[in-house]
KETIRO-864180 format. One record per residue (C-alpha): residue in three letters; y, x, z. Coordinates in steps of 0.001 Angstrom, whole numbers, plus 500000, padded with zeros to 6 digits. Example, Ala and Ser with C-alpha at 12.3 -4.5 7.8 and 13.67 -1.06 7.14 Angstrom:
BEGIN
<resn = Ala, c2 = 495500, c1 = 512300, c3 = 507800>
<resn = Ser, c2 = 498940, c1 = 513670, c3 = 507140>
END
This chain:
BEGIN
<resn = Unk, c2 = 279956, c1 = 522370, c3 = 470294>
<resn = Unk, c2 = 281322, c1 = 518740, c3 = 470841>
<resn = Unk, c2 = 282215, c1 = 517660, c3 = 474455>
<resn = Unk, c2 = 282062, c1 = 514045, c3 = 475872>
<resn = Unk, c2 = 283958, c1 = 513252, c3 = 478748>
<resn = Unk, c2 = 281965, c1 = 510088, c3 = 480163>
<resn = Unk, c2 = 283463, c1 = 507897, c3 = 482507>
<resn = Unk, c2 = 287188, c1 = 507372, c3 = 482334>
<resn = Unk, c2 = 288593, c1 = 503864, c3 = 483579>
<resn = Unk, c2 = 287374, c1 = 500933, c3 = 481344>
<resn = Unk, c2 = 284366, c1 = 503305, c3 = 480416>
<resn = Unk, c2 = 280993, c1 = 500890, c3 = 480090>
<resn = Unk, c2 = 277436, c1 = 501572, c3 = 478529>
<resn = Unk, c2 = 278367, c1 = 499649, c3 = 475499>
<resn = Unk, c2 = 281573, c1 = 502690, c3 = 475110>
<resn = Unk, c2 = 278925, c1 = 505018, c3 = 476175>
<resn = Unk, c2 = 276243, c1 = 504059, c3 = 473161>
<resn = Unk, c2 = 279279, c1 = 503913, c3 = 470835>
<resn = Unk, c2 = 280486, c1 = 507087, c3 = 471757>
<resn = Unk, c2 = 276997, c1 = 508670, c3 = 471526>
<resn = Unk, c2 = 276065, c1 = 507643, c3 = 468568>
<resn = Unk, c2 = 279618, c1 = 508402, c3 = 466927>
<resn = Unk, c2 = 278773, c1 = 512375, c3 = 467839>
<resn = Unk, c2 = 275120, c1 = 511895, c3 = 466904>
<resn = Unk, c2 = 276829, c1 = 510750, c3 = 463054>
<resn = Unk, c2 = 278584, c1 = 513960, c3 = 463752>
<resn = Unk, c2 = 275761, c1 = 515989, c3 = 463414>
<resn = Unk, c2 = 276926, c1 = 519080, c3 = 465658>
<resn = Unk, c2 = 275289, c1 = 522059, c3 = 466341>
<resn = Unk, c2 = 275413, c1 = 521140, c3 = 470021>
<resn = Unk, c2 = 277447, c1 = 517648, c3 = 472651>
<resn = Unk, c2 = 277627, c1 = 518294, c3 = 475675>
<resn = Unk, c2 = 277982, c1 = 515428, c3 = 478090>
<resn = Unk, c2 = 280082, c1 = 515212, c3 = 481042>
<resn = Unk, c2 = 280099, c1 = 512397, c3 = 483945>
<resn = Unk, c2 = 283148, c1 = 511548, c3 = 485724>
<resn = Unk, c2 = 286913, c1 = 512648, c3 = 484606>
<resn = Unk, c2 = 288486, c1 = 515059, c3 = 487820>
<resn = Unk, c2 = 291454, c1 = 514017, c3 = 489670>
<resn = Unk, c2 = 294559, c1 = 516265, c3 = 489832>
<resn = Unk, c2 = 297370, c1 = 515477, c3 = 492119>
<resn = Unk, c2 = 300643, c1 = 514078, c3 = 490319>
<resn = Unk, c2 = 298925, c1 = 512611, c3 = 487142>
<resn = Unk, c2 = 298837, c1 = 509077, c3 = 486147>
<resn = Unk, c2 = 295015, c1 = 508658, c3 = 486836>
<resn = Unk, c2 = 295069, c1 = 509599, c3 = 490210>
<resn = Unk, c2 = 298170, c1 = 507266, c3 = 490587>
<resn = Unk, c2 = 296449, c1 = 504485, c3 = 489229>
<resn = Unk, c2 = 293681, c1 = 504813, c3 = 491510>
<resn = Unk, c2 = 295937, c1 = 505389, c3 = 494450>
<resn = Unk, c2 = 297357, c1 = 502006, c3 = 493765>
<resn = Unk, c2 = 293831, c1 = 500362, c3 = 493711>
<resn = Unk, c2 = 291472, c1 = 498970, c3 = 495856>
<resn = Unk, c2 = 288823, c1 = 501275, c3 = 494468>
<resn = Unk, c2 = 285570, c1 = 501714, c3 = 496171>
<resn = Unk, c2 = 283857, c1 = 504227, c3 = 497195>
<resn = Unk, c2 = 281470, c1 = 504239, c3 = 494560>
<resn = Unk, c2 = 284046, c1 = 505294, c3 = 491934>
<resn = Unk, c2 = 284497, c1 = 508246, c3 = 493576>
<resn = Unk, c2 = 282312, c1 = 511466, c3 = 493368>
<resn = Unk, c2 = 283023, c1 = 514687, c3 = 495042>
<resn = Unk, c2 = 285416, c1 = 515848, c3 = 498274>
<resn = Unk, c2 = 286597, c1 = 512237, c3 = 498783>
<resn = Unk, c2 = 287717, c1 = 512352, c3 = 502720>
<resn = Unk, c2 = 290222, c1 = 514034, c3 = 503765>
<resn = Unk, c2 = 291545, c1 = 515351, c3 = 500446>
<resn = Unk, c2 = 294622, c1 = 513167, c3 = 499248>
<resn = Unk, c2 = 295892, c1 = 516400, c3 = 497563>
<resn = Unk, c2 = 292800, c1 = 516728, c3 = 495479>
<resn = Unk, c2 = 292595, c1 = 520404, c3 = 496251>
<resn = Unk, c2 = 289284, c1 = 520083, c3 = 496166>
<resn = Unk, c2 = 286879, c1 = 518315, c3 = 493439>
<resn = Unk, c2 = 287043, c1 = 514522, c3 = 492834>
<resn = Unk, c2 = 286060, c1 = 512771, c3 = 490193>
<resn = Unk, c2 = 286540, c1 = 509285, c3 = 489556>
<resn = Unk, c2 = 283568, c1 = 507666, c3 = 487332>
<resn = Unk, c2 = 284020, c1 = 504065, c3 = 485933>
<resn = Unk, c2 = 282202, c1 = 501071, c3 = 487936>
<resn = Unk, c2 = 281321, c1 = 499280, c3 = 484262>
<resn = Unk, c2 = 278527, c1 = 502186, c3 = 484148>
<resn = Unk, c2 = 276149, c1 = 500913, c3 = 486163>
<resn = Unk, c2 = 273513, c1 = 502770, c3 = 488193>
<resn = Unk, c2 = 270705, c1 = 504779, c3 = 487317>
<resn = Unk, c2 = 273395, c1 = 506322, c3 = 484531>
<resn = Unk, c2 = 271495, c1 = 510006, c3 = 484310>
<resn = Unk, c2 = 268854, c1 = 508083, c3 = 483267>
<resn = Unk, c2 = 270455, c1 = 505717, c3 = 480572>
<resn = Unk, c2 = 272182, c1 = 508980, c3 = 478992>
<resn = Unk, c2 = 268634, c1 = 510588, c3 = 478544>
<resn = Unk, c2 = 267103, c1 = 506964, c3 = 476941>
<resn = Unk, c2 = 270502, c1 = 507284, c3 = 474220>
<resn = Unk, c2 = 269958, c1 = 511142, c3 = 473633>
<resn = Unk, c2 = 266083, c1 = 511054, c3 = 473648>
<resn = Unk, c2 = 264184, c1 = 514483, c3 = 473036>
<resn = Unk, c2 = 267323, c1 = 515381, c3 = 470601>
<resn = Unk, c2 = 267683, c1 = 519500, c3 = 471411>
<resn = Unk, c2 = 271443, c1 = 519104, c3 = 470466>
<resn = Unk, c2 = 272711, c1 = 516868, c3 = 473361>
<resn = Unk, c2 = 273185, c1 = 518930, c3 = 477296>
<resn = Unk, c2 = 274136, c1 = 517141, c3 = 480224>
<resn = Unk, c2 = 275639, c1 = 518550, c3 = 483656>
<resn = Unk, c2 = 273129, c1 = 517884, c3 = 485891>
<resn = Unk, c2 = 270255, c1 = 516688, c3 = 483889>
<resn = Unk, c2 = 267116, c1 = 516573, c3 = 485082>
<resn = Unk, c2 = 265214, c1 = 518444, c3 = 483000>
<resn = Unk, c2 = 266210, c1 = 521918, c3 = 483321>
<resn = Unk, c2 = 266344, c1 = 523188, c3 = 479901>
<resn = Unk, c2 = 268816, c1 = 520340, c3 = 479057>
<resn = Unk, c2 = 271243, c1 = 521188, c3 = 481744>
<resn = Unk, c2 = 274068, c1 = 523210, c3 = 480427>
<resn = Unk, c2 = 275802, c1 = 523665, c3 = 483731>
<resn = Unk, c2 = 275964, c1 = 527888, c3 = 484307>
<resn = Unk, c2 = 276286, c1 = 527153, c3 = 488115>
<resn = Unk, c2 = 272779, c1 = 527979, c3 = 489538>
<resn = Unk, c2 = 271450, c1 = 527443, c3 = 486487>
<resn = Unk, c2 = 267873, c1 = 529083, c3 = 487084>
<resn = Unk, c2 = 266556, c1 = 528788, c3 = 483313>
<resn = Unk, c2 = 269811, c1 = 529895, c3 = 482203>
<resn = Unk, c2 = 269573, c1 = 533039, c3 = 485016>
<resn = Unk, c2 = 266104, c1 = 534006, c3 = 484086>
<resn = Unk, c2 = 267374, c1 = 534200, c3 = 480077>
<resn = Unk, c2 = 270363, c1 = 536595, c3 = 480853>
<resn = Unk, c2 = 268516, c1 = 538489, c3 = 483018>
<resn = Unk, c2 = 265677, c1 = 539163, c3 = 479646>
<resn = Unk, c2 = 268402, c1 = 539935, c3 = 477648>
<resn = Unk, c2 = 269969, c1 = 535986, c3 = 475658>
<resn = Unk, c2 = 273314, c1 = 536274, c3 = 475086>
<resn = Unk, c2 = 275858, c1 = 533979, c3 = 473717>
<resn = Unk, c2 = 277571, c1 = 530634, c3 = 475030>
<resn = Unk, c2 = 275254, c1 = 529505, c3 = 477580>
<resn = Unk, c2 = 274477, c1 = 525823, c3 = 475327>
<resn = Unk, c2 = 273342, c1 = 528264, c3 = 472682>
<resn = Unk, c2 = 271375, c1 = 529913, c3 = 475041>
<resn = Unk, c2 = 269493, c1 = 526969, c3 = 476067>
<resn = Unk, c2 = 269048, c1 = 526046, c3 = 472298>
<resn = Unk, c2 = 267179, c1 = 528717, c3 = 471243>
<resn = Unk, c2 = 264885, c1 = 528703, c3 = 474736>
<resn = Unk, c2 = 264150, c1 = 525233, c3 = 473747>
<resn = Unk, c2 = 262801, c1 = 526453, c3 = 470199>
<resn = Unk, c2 = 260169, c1 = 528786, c3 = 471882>
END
């Protein structure tokens, strides 16, 4: 299992497609893609941004009201663009290796948090990490 961590500062959909298709050369059992890197109090990210004039639209999560970051924020980078769920699924097609948090299509979301697919599974006996999980559910 290879994870991707999309979205840092300077991240764009030209770093995107190079990252994806450097894990796709890979050839992994299973990549996992993330969106947005979380902010913790006291590092040099969160400084950065604090110094900033960084919109709204970076920012993901428990924005107001939460300079400590005690709960969730993520920051994701403004070169992505919109629509970026979508452009991830156009670079990782129908390929049954690639998950995303909070894809879509339900059998490609390898989040465990109310993860109905992933529920249902469990609950008829799959067990395993929950990616492999959803691999072999895809096979059927």
């Amino acid at each position: 299992m290879v994870d991707l961590l999309i979205g840092a500062p300077g991240e764009n959909r030209k770093t995107i497609t190079e990252s994806i298709d450097f894990v796709k050369s890979l050839e992994p059992t299973a990549a996992g893609i993330s969106l947005g890197v979380r902010l913790y109090r006291g590092t040099p990210l969160a400084q950065m941004l604090s110094s900033l004039d960084v919109s709204d639209t970076c920012l993901r999560g428990h924005v107001p009201e939460n300079e400590n970051f005690l709960q969730p924020v993520y920051y994701l980078s403004p070169g992505m663009g919109e629509g970026i769920h979508q452009y991830l699924n156009e670079l990782t097609g129908d390929d049954p290796r690639f998950f995303s948090l909070a894809d879509p299509r339900a059998d490609r979301d390898y989040s465990y948090t109310e993860n109905q697919v992933l529920m249902e599974a469990i609950e008829k006996g799959y067990r395993g990490a929950y990616w492999h999980i959803l691999q072999k559910l895809q096979h059927f």
